[in-house]
C-alpha positions in Angstrom: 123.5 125.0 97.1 122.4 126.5 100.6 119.1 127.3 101.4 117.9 130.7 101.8 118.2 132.7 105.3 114.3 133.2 105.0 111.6 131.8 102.3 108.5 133.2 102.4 105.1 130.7 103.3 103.7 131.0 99.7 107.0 129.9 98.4 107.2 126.8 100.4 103.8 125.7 99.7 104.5 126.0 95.7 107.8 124.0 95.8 106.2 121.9 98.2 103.5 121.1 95.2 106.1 121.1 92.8 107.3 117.8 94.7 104.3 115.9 94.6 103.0 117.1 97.9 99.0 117.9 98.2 97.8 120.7 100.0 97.8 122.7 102.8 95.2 121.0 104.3 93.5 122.1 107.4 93.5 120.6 110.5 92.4 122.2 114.1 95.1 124.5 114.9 97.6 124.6 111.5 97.8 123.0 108.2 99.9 120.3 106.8 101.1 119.2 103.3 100.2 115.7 102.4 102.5 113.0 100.7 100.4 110.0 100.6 100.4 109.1 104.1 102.9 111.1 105.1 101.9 114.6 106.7 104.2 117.6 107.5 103.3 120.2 109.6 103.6 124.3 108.1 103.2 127.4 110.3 99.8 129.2 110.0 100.0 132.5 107.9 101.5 135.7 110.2 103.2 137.4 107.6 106.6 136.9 108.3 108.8 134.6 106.2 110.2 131.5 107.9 113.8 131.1 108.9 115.9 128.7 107.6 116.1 126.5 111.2 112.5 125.8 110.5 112.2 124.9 107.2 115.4 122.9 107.7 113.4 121.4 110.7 110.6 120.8 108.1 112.2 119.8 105.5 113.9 117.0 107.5 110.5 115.7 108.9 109.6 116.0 105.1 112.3 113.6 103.9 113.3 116.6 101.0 117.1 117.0 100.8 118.4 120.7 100.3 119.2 119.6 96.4 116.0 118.5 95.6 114.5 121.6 97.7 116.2 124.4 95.5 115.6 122.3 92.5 111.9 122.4 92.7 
């Protein structure tokens, strides 16, 4: 299964949750999802949905394969 050209921020927060992930949390200048010590950057809110070369990016930093991703 292929991730999807564009995923909106709300969405990847609530499958980021439905992994086990806390947050977002705020920090200074953006937030991040939490994983017990493990943090991941997300882009602030602006209303646009994010493309798949950043989520990709993200969920690689995130350790989240694109199975388990379209699974949660």
């Amino acid at each position: 299964m292929a991730l999807p050209r564009s995923t909106p921020r709300r969405e990847i927060i609530r499958k980021f949750r439905a992994l086990g992930w806390e947050g977002p949390i705020q920090a200074r200048t953006h937030q991040f999802m939490k994983h017990g010590k493990q943090k991941v950057r997300i882009p602030n809110p602006h209303g646009e949905d994010l493309d798949i070369s950043l989520l990709s990016e993200i969920l690689r930093q995130a350790g989240i394969t694109d199975e388990d991703w379209m699974k949660a």
